[in-house]
C-alpha positions as CSV (number, residue, x, y, z in Angstrom):
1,X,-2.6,65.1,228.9
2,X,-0.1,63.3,231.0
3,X,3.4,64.9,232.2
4,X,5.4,62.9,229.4
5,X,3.0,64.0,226.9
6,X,3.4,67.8,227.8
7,X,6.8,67.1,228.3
8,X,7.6,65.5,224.7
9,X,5.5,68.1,223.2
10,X,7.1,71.1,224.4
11,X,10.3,69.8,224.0
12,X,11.3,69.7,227.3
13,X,13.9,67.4,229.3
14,X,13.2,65.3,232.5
15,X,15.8,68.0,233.9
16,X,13.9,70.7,232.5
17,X,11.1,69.8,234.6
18,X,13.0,69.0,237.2
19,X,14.4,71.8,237.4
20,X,10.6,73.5,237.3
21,X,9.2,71.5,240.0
22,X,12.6,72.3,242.1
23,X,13.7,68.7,242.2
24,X,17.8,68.0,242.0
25,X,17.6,64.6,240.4
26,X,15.3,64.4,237.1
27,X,15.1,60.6,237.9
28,X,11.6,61.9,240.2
29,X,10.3,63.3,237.3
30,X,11.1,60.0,235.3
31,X,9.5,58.1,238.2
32,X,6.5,60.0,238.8
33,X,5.6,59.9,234.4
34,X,5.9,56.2,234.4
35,X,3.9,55.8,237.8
36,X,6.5,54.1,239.2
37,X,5.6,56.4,242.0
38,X,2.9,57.8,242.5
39,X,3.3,61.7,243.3
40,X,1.7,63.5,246.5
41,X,-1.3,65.8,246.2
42,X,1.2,68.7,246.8
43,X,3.8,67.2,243.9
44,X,0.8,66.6,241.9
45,X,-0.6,70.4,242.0
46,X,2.9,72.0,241.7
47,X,3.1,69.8,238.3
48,X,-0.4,71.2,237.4
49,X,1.1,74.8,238.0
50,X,4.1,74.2,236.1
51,X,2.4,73.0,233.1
52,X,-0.1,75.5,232.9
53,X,-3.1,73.4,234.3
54,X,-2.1,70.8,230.9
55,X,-1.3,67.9,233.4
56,X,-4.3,67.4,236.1
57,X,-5.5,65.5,239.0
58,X,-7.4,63.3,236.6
59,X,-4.0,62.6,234.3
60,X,-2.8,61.1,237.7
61,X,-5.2,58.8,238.4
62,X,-5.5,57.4,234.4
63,X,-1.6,56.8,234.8
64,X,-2.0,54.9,238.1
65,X,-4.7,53.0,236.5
66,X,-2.7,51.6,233.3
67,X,0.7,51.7,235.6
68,X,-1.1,49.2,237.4
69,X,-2.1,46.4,234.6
């Protein structure tokens, strides 16, 4: 499941996550589910943590893949 996926379904706000992953502007978080930027490895597992291993490694990669056509 990708983050906006997980996000939409537990009824939670860009700042919401935001303010899980400890970032001050939800406009990363925004960024980051589009793939308009592509998070680090680090960013990447602390999303997996936060979400209760819902978003993974391989949810990453499948959103730089359609981000990219």
């Amino acid at each position: 499941m990708d983050l906006r996926q997980y996000r939409r379904q537990n009824r939670l706000t860009l700042s919401d996550i935001a303010e899980l992953m400890g970032h001050d502007n939800p406009a990363t978080v925004h960024r980051h589910e589009t793939g308009l930027r592509k998070p680090d490895a680090l960013t990447m597992d602390r999303y997996r943590k936060a979400t209760g291993g819902n978003v993974t490694l391989e949810d990453w990669v499948r959103l730089g893949k359609r981000a990219k056509k």
